[in-house]
One Martini backbone bead per residue (centre of mass of N, CA, C, O) as a GRO file, in nm:
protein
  123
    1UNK     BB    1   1.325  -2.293   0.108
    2UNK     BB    2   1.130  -2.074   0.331
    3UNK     BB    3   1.231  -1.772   0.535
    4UNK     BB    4   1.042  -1.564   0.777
    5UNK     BB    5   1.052  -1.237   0.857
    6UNK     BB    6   0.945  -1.032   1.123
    7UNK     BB    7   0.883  -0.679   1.153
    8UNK     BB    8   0.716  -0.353   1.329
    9UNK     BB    9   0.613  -0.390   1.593
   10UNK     BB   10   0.375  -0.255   1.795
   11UNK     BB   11   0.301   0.002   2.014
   12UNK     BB   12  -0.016   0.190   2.003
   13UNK     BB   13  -0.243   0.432   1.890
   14UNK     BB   14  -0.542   0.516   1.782
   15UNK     BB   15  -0.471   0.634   1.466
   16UNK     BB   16  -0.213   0.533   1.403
   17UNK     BB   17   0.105   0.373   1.307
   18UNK     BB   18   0.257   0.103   1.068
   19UNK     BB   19   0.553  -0.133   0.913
   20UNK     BB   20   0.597  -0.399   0.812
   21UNK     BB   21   0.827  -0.687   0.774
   22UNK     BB   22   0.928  -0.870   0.539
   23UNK     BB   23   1.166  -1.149   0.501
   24UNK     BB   24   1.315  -1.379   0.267
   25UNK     BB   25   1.452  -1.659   0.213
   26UNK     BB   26   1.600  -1.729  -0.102
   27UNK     BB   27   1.527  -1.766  -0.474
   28UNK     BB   28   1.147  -1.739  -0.456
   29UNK     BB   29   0.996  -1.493  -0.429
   30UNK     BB   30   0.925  -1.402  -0.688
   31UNK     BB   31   0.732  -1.651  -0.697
   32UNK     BB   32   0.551  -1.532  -0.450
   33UNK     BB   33   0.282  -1.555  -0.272
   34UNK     BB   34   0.209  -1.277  -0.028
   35UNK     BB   35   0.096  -1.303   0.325
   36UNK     BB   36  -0.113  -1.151   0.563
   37UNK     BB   37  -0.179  -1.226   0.919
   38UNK     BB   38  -0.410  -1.259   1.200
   39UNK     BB   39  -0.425  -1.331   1.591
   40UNK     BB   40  -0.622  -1.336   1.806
   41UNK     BB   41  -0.685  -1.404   2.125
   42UNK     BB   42  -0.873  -1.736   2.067
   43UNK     BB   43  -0.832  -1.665   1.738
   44UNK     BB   44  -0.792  -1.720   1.460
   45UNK     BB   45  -0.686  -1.689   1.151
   46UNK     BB   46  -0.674  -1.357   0.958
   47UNK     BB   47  -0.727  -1.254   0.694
   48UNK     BB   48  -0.577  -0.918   0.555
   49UNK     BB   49  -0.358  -1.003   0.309
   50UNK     BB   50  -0.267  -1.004  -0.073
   51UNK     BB   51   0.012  -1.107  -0.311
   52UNK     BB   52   0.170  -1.128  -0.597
   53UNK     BB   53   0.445  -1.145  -0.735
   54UNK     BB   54   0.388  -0.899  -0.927
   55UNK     BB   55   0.181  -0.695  -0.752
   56UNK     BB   56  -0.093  -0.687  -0.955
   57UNK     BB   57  -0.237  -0.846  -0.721
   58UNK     BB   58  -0.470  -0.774  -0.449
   59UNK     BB   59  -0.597  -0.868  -0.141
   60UNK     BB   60  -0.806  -0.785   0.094
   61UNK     BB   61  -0.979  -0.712   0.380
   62UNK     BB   62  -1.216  -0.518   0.466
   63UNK     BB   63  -1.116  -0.404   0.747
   64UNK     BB   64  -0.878  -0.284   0.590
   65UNK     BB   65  -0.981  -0.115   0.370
   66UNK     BB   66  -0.808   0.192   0.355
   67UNK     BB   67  -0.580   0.106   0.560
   68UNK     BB   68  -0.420  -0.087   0.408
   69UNK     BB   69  -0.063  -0.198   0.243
   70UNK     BB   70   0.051  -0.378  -0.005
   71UNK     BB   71   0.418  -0.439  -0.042
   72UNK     BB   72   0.694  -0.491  -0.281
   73UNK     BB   73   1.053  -0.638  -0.302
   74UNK     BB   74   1.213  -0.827  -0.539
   75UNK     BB   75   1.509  -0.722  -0.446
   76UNK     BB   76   1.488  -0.757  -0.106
   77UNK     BB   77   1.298  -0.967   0.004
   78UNK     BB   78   1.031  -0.772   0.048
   79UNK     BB   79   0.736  -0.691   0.254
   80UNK     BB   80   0.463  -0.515   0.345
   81UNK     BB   81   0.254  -0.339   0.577
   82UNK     BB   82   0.077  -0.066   0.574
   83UNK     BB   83  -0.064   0.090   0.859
   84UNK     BB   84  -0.369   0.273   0.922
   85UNK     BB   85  -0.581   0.402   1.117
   86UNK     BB   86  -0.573   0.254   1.388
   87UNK     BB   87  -0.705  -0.015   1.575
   88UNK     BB   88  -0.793  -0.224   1.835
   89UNK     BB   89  -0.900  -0.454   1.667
   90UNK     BB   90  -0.607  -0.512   1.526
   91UNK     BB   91  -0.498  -0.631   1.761
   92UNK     BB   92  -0.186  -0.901   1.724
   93UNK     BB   93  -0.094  -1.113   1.585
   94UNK     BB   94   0.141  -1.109   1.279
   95UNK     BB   95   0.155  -1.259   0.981
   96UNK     BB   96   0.389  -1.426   0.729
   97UNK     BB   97   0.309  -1.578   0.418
   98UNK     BB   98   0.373  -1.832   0.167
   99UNK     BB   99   0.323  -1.924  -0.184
  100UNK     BB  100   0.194  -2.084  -0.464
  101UNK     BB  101   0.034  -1.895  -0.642
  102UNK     BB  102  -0.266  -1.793  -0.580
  103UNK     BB  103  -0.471  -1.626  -0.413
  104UNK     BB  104  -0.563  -1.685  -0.048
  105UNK     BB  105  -0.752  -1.677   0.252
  106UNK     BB  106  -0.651  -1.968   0.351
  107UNK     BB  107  -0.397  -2.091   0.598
  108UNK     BB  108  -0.392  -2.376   0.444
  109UNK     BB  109  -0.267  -2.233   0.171
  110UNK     BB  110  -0.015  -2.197   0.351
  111UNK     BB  111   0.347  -2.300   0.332
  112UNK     BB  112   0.482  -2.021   0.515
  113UNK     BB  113   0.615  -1.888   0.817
  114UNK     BB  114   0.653  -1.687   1.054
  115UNK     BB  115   0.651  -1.575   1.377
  116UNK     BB  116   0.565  -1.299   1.475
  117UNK     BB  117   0.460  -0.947   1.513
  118UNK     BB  118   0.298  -0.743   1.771
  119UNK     BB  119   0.044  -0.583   1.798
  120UNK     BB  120  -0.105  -0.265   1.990
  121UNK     BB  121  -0.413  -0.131   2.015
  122UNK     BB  122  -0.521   0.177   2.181
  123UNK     BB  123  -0.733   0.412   2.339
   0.00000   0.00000   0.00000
């Protein structure tokens, strides 16, 4: 079982920063793909970011490439998402999604999920 824990969020202005943080318990972190989702009230989960376990490749959705970085510590069985240049639209909760496997993009191809953390980016 794998158990995540989500950290980092908060108020924000317009072009702040913030650096979300997950952390995994279990001693299988090293070999799952972590991945970031995002919900606005009313909308469903929007994939966001995920990485492989080994770090190797990583894939962003549009809407945040070159403003967001994901990164992981599989000593520390912590991923990160560093979030930069925020806008508006950010506002959500982030949650934290955990699989066995390749990269998906779609939240019910994901098997563990944490509790979620609130960002909310004012203008």
């Amino acid at each position: 079982q794998v158990q995540l824990v989500e950290s980092g969020g908060g108020s924000v202005q317009d072009g702040d920063s913030l650096r979300l943080s997950c952390a995994a318990s279990g001693r299988t972190f090293s070999s799952l793909t972590m991945g970031w989702f995002r919900q606005a009230p009313g909308k469903e989960h929007e994939f966001v970011v995920a990485i492989t376990w080994s770090g190797s490749n990583t894939v962003y959705a549009d809407s945040v490439k070159g403003r967001f970085t994901i990164s992981r510590d599989n000593a520390k069985n912590t991923v990160y998402l560093q979030m930069n240049s925020l806008k508006p639209e950010d506002t959500a909760v982030y949650y934290c999604a955990a699989r066995f496997g390749a990269v998906l993009r779609t939240a019910p191809n994901y098997d563990y999920w944490g509790q979620g953390t609130q960002v909310t980016v004012s203008s």
